[in-house]
C-alpha positions in Angstrom: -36.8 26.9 11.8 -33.6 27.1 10.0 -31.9 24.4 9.4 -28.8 23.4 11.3 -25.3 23.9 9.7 -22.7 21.6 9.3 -19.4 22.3 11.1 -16.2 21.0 9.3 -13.9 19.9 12.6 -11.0 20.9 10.9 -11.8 24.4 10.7 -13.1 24.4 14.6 -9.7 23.2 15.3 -8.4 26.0 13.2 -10.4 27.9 14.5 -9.3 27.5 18.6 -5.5 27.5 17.2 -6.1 31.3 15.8 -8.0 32.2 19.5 -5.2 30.7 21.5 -2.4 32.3 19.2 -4.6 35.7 19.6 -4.9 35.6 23.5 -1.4 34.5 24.0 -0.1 37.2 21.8 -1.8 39.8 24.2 0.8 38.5 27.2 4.3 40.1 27.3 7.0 39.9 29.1 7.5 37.7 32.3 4.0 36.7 31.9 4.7 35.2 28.6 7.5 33.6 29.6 6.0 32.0 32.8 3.1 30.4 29.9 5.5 29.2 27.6 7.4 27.0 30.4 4.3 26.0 31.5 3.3 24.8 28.0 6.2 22.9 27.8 5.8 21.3 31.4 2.4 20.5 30.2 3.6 18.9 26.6 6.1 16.9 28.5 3.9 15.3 31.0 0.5 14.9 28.4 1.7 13.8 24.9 -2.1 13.6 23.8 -2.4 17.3 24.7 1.2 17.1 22.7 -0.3 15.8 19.4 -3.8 17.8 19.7 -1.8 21.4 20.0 1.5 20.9 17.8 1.1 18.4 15.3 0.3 19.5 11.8 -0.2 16.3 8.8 0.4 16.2 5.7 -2.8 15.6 3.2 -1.2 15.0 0.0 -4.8 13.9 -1.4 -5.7 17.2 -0.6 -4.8 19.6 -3.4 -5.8 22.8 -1.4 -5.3 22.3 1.6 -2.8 19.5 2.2 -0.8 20.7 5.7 -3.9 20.1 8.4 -3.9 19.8 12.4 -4.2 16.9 14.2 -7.9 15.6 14.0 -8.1 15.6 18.4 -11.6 15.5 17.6 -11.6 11.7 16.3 -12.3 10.0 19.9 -10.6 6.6 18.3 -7.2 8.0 18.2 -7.4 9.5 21.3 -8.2 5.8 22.6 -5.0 3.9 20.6 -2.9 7.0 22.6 -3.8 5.7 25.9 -3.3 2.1 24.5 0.0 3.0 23.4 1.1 5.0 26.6 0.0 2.4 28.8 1.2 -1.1 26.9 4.6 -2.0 25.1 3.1 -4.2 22.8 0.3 -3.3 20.5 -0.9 -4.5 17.4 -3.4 -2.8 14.7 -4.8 -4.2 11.8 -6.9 -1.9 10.5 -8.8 0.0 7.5 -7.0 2.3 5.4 -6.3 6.0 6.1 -7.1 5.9 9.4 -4.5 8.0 10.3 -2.4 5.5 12.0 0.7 5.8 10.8 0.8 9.8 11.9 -0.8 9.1 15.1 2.1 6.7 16.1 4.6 8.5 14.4 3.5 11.5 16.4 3.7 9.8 19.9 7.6 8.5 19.1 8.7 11.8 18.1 7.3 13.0 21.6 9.0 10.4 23.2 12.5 11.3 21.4 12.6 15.0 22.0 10.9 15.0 25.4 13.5 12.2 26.5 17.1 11.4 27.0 19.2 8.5 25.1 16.2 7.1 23.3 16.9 5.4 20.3 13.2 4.7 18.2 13.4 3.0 15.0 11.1 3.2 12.2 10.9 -0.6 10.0 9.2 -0.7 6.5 9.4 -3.3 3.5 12.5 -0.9 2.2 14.7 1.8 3.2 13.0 3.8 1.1 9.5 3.5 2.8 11.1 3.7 6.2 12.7 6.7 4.8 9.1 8.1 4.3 8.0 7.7 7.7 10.9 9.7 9.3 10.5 12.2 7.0 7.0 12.5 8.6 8.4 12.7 12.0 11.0 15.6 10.5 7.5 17.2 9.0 5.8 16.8 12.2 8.8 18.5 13.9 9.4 21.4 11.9 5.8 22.4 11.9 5.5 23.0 15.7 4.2 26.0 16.8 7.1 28.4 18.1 4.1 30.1 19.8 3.8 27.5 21.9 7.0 25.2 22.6 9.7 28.1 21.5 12.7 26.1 20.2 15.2 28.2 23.3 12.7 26.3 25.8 12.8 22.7 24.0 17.2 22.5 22.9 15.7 19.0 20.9 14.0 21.2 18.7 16.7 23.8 18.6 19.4 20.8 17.3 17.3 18.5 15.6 19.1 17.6 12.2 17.8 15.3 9.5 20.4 13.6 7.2 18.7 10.3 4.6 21.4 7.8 4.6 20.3 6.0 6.9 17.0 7.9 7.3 17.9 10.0 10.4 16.2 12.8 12.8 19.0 13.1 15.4 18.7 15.4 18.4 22.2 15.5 19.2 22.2 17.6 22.5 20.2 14.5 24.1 21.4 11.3 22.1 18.2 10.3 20.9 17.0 9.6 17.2 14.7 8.0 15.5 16.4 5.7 12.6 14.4 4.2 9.3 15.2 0.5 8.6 14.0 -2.3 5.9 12.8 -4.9 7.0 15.1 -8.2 7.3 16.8 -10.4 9.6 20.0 -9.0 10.2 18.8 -4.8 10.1 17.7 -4.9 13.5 20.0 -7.6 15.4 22.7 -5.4 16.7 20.8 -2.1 18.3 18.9 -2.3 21.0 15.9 0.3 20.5 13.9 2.0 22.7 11.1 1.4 20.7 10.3 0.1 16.9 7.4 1.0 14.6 6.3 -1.8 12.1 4.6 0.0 9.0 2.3 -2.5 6.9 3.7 -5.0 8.2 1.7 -7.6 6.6 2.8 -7.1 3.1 6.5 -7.5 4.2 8.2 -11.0 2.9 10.2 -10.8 6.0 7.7 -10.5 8.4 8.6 -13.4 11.0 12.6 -13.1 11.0 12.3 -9.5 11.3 10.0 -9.8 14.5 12.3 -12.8 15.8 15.5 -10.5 15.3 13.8 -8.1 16.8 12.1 -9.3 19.8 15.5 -9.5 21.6 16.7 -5.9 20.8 13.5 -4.4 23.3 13.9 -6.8 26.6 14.5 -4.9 29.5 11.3 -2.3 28.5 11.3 -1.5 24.9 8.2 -1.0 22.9 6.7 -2.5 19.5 3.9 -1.2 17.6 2.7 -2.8 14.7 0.1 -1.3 12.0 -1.1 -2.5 8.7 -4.1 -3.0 6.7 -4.9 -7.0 6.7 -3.1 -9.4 4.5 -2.7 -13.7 4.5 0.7 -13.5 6.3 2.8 -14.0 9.5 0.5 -11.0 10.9 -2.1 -12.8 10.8 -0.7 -15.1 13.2 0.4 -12.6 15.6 -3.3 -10.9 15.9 -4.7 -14.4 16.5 -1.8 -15.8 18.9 -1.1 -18.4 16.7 2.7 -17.7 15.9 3.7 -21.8 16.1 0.4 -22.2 13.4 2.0 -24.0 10.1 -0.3 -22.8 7.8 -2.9 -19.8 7.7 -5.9 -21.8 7.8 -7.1 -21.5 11.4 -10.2 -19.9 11.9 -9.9 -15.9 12.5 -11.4 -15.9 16.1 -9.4 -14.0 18.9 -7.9 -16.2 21.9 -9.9 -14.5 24.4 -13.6 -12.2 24.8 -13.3 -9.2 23.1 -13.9 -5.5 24.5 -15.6 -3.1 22.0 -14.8 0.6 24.0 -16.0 2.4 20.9 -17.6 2.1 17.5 -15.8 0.4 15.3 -12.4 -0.7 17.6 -12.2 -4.5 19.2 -9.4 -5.0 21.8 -7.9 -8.0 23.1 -4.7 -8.8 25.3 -2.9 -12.2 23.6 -2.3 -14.5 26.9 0.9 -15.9 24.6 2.5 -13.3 22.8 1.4 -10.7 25.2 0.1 -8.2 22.0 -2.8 -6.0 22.9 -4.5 -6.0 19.7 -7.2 -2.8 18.3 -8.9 -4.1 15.1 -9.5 -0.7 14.0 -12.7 -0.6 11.5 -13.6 2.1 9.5 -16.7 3.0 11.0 -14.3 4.1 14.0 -14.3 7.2 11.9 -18.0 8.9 12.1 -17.4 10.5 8.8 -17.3 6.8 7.5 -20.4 5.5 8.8 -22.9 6.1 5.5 -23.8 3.3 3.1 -23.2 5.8 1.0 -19.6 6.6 1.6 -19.1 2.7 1.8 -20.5 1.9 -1.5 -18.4 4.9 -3.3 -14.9 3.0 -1.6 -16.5 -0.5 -2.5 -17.2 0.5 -6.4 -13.5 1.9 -6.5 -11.7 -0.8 -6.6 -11.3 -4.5 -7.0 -13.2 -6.8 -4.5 -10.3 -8.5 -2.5 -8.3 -5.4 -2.5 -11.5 -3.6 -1.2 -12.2 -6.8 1.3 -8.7 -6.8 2.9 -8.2 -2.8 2.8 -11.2 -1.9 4.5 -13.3 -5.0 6.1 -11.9 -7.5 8.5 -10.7 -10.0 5.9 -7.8 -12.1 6.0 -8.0 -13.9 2.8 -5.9 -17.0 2.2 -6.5 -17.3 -1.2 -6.9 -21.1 -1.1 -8.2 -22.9 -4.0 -10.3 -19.5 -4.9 -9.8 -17.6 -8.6 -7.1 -15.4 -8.9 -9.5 -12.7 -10.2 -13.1 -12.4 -8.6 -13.8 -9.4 -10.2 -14.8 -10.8 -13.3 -18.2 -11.3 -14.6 -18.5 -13.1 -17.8 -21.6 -11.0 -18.6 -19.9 -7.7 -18.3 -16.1 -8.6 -19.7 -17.0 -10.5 -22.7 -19.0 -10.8 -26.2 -19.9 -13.2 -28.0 -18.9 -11.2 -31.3 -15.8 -11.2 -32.8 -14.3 -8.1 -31.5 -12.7 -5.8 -34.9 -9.6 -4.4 -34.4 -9.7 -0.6 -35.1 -7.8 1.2 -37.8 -5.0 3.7 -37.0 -4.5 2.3 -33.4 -1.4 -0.3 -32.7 -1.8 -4.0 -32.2 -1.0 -4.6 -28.7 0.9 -8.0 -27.8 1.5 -9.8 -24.4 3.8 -13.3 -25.0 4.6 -16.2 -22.4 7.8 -18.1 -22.9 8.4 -21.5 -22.1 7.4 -24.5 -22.9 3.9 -23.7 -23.6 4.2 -19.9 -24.4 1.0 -17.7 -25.3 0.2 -14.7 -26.8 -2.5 -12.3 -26.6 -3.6 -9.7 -29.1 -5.4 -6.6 -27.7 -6.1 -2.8 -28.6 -6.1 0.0 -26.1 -8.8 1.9 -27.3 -9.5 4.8 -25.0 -9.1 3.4 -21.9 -10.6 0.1 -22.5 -8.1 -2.5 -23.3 -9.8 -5.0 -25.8 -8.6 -8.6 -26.5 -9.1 -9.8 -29.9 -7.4 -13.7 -30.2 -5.5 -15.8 -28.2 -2.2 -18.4 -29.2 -1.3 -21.0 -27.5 1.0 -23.5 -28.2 0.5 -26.3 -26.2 3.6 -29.0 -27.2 6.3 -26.9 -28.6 8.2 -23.2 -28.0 8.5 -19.8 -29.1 10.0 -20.9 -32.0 7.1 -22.8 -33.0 4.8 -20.4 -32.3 5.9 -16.7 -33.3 5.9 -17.7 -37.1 2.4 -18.9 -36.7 1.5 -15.4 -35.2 3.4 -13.9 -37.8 1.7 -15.5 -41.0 -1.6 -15.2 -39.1 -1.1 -11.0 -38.9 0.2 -10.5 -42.1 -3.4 -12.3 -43.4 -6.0 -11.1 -40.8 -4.0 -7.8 -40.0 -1.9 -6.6 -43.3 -2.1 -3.0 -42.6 -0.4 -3.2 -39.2 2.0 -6.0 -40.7 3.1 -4.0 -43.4 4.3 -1.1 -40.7 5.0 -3.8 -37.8 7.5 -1.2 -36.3 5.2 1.6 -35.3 1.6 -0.2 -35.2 2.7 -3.8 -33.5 3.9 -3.4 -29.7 4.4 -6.5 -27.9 5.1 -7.0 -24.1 7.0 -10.0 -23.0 8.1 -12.0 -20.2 11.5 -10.3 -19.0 13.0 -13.8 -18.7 12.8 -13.3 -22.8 16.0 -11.6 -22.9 18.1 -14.1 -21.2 20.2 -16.7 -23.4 19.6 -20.6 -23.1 22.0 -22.6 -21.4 21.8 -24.6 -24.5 22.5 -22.0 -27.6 23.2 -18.3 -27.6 19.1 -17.5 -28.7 16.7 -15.6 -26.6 13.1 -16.0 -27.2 12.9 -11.5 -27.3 15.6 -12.3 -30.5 13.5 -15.4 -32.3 10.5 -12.5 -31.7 12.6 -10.0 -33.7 13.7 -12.6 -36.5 9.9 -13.1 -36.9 9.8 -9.5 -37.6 8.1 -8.6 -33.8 10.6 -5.5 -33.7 9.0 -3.2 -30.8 9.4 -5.6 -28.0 9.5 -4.3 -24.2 9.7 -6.0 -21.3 7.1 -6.5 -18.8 7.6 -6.5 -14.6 9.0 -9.2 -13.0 6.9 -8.9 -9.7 3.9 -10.8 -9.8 1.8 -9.0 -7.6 2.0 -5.8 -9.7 1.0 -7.7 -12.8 -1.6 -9.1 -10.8 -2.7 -5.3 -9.6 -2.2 -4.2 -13.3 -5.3 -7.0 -14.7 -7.3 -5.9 -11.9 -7.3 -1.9 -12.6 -8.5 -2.9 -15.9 -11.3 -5.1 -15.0 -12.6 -2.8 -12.6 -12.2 0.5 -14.6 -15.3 1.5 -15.9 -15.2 3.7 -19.5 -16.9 5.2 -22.1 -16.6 2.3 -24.2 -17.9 0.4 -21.5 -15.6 -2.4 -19.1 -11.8 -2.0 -18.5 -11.7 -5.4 -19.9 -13.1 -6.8 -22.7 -12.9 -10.2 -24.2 -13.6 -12.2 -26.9 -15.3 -15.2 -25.6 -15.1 -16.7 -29.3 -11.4 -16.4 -29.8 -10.7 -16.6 -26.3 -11.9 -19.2 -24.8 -8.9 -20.4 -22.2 -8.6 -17.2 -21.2 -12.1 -16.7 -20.2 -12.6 -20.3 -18.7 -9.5 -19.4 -16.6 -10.8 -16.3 -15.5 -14.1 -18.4 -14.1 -12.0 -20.3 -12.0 -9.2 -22.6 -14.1 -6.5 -19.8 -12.7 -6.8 -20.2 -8.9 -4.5 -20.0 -5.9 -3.7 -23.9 -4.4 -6.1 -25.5 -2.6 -3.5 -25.6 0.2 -1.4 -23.2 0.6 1.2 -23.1 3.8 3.5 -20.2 2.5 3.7 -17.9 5.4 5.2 -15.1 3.1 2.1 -13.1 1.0 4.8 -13.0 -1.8 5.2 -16.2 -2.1 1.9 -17.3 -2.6 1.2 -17.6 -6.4 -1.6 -19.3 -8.4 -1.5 -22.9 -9.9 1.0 -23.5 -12.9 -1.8 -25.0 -15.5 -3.2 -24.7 -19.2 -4.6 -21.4 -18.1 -1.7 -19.7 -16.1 0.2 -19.0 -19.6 -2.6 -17.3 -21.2 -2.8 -15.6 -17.9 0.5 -14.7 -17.8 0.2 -12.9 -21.5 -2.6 -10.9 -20.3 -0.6 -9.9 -17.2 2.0 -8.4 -19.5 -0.2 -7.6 -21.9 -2.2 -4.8 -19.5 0.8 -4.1 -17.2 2.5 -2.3 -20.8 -1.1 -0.7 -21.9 -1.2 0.5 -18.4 2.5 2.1 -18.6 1.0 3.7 -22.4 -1.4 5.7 -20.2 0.7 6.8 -17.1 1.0 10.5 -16.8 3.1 11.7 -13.4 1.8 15.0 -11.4 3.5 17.1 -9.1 2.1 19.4 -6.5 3.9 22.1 -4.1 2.6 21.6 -0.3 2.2 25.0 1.3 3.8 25.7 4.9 1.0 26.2 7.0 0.4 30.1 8.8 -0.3 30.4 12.6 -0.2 34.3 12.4 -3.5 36.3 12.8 -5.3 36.6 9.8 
């Protein structure tokens, strides 16, 4: 007996798109006609059969084949359609790529074109994402089928115009649009919208005054749909019906039983804030469902990240490390770690009054660090010549060319004047003869991010991350726990919520900067061309 094949459900889907196109290209005429007005009868009244016949993605993952249909073969999007259709308020916190965001992208540009005076808006942490999300709808759009809704039977399509400031897709002809926003409390006050889509909502600092401003802008019937991947936050609250809570510490349990219609997907209706709520889980997606495909996700990347991006965790980061991806036995030796000839010193200084400073090598794509400094009752001014005299000893052929082999990375607030005397601690660096000295990020979170690539990269030379436990030995004992998030923590706002100020934040800090600017060393940018997609035979 042979055995069976696998069919790709793309290419089935391809596959009925090239019959249909065949079968309606044998009609002419009145006939034709007659079908087309049918078709867009039909599209009006159905939008699932809207999104499984005319929407086209785009995969830019996908090198090959980035421009793809719908996936109407994935039962659980079929489900959050009818959720949509038949409630105004509905909530998702799910796993990533889902498909989410198209899916309800999808179903407001059917309600805009298909509809008079709507006005739908589309809210992200910045103009710029929002921006990103209409252009989707403008992609969604121009990729209909003429086959099947022909522009001369649909005028929306005919007139549609895109402008991007403010992120527009305007049918004109009808008075309906759909308009990006940032989030805020002031963006959404003065419209009143038809309907608003909230893009990962969770991560926005704004979350709870933009929903407040909001809220008011949809009595009378509009609609709110809110996706995102999980994060401590103000969204938390709304999936739990807790929105009065003061802190994020209540236990994670729904307000009333939970339905399970499919694998993978958990609905409840809030009795408060009147949310339906889907907690979408990967295994919703059947080609998800191997311990296999888990692990390969889980191995990728750091363990919170993986925690909160895929499984149902709303971490609150109370009292726990700030990295719990380390292990001692893989990111350390015991050995003094040698510094290797012909590749730069790499620095990452603190300021303030304890500053700190970190001396690493990027040597492939491992970042090894050699020594620590810490100056524990003093300032930069006390501590640069130290580092100074100490290179020009232990290092002397890197000192003698500090210009090209030294690089350090610094706290940005470096380059700002005392209130007291015209120095900066980036010019006390340079009198110290610390010449190549460049700025590190100001957001915390992305330093954070950048730590975390490292430790979970995995090279030839072995860890990301390697450490000295010798001549490091606050930076490692704050990596087992000494840097942690407060034990209580009642910011409602993810951003705000930042790790304990003690002996090992400094050294931290360093570190941060340190492999945020050996990151940057190592940053290469691609482009790709995305193909527009065929529909003719062959």
């Amino acid at each position: 007996m042979q055995p069976e094949l696998a069919v790709d459900p793309l290419d089935l889907l391809l596959a009925r798109h090239e019959l249909e196109l065949f079968q309606f290209k044998q009609l002419t005429g009145p006939e034709q006609a007659r079908t087309q007005l049918r078709m867009r009868a039909h599209y009006h009244s159905n939008p699932w059969a809207f999104l499984s016949d005319n929407v086209f993605t785009l995969d830019q993952v996908s090198q090959n084949n980035p421009v793809k249909p719908y996936p109407s073969y994935l039962e659980y999007l079929e489900f959050l359609t009818a959720v949509w259709l038949k409630h105004k308020y509905v909530v998702v916190p799910k796993s990533r790529r889902m498909f989410c965001s198209w899916n309800f992208i999808s179903l407001y540009l059917h309600d805009t074109i298909f509809n008079p005076g709507r006005l739908n808006g589309f809210v992200s942490k910045k103009e710029d994402d929002s921006g990103e999300l209409v252009s989707r709808a403008e992609f969604i759009y121009n990729h209909i089928p003429e086959w099947r809704i022909p522009k001369a039977l649909l005028p929306p399509i005919l007139n549609g115009k895109m402008s991007k400031q403010p992120p527009t897709l305007s049918f004109e002809s009808i008075n309906s649009k759909i308009q990006g926003y940032p989030q805020g409390s002031d963006q959404l006050r003065q419209f009143t919208f038809s309907g608003l889509l909230f893009d990962e909502w969770a991560f926005w600092e704004l979350a709870q005054k933009s929903y407040s401003s909001a809220k008011p802008t949809l009595d009378g019937g509009g609609r709110l749909t809110g996706i995102s991947s999980r994060s401590p936050g103000f969204l938390k609250k709304i999936v739990f019906d807790r929105i009065d809570s003061q802190d994020l510490t209540f236990r994670e349990v729904p307000p009333v039983p939970v339905k399970t219609p499919l694998e993978g997907v958990e609905v409840w209706k809030n009795p408060g804030n009147k949310f339906v709520v889907v907690d979408l889980h990967y295994s919703a997606n059947p080609a998800k469902r191997s311990k296999a495909w888990r692990d390969e996700i889980k191995n990728s990347m750091p363990i919170r990240d993986y925690m909160m991006e895929y499984e149902k965790s709303w971490q609150t980061y109370e009292g726990k490390p700030v990295y719990e991806d380390f292990q001692k036995a893989i990111h350390t030796t015991k050995e003094t770690i040698e510094p290797e000839p012909g590749l730069p010193l790499l620095l990452g200084f603190d300021f303030g009054l304890t500053p700190a400073c970190l001396l690493g090598q990027l040597v492939g794509n491992q970042l090894r660090i050699l020594e620590e400094f810490i100056e524990a009752d003093g300032s930069i001014l006390k501590l640069a010549p130290v580092i100074w005299k100490h290179l020009r000893v232990n290092y002397e052929p890197w000192a003698s060319n500090a210009d090209e082999s030294i690089i350090s990375f610094v706290d940005p607030a470096g380059f700002q004047r005392a209130q007291t005397d015209a120095k900066t601690c980036a010019g006390i660096l340079r009198q110290e003869n610390f010449k190549k000295i460049i700025p590190g990020p100001v957001n915390w979170e992305a330093r954070r991010q950048a730590v975390e690539n490292f430790l979970v990269r995995l090279t030839k030379q072995g860890p990301g991350l390697l450490i000295s436990d010798k001549h490091c030995p606050i930076l490692v004992e704050g990596f087992m726990g000494g840097y942690q998030y407060p034990s209580k923590a009642i910011e409602i706002e993810p951003a705000k919520i930042a790790p304990l100020k003690n002996k090992f934040s400094h050294v931290a800090d360093a570190l941060q900067y340190l492999c945020a600017g050996a990151a940057a060393k190592q940053k290469q940018y691609t482009g790709q061309s995305i193909p527009t997609p065929s529909y003719q035979q062959g």
